[in-house]
N, C-alpha and C positions, 0 to 999 in steps of 0.2 A: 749417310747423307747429312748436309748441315739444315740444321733447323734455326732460319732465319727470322723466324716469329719468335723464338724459344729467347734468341738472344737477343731481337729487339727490346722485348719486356724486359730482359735481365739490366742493356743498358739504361733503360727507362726507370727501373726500378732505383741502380746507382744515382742517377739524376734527379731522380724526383725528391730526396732529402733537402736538395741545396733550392730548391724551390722557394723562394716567401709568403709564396699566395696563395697554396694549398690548404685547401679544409682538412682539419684535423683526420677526419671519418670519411674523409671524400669520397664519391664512389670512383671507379675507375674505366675507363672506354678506349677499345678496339675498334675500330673502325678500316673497312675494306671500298676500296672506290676505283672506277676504273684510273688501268695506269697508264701513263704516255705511250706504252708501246700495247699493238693491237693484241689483245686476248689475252693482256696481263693486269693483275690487280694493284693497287698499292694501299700499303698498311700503313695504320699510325697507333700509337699507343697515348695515350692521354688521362688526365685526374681532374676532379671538380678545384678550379681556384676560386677564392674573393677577387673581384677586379681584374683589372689590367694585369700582364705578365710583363715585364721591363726587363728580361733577361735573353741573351744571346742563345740559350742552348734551348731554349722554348718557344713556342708558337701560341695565339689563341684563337681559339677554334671554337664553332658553336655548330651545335647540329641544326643541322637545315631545317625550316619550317614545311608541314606535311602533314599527310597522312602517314599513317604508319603502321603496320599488322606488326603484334606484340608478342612473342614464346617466351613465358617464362618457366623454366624448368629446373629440377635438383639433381644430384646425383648423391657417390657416395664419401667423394671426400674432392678439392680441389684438380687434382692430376684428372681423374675419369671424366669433369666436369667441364675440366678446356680441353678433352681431348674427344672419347668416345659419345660421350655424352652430347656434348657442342653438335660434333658432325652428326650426329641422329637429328637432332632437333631441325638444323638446317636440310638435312634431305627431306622429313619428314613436312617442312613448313614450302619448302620450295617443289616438292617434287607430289605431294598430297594436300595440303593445308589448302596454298593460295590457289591451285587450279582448281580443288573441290569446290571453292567457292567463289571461282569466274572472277578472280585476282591476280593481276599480276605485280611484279613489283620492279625499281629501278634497280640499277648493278648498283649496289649499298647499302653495306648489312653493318650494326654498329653489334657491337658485345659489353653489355651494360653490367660491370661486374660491382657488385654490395659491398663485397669482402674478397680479401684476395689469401687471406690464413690458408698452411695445408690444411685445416678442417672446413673451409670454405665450402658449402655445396648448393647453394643457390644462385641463378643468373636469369640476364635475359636477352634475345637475339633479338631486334628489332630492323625492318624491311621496310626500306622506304616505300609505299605505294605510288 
């Protein structure tokens, strides 16, 4: 199958050099929201910039103001961490976390990444309440 996340990030990644507004260290954000068509999602890939974005292949975008239930978790090296590791976190926060404690949350889950190195192993999944 095609992994449509895999190559989003990859053209994201080509793009984001020609950027001017980008912090050096920026962190970087996934973000899942409902999509135009019923009982489908849509993704975006994003970086922290200084100011305004004045370019055609960019958008700016700010995360919504909220509450928020927060996973931050490691793994053991970048691949395990967006892959197995992620989908743990997110069953575990969606499907035990937030109903252990009478929470639920809106369809919008961002992926707040630190570092994006293959030795990358820290992240965070955040739910909008």
């Amino acid at each position: 199958g095609i992994d449509y996340l895999s190559e989003l990030w990859t053209r994201f990644h080509s793009k984001k050099a020609e950027s001017r507004n980008q912090l050096p260290a920026g962190n970087e954000l996934g973000v899942s929201f409902p999509g135009v068509k019923e009982g489908c999602f849509s993704y975006f890939a994003g970086t922290e910039v200084a100011g305004i974005i004045n370019q055609s292949d960019f958008s700016l975008w700010t995360l919504p103001a909220g509450t928020y239930a927060v996973c931050a978790f490691e793994s053991e090296n970048f691949y395990r961490l967006t892959s197995s590791a992620l989908n743990k976190a997110r069953d575990y926060m969606l499907g035990v976390w937030l109903p252990g404690h009478q929470l639920s949350c809106q369809p919008f889950m961002a992926e707040l990444y630190f570092d994006t190195s293959p030795e990358a192993a820290g992240m965070e999944i955040w739910f909008k309440l």
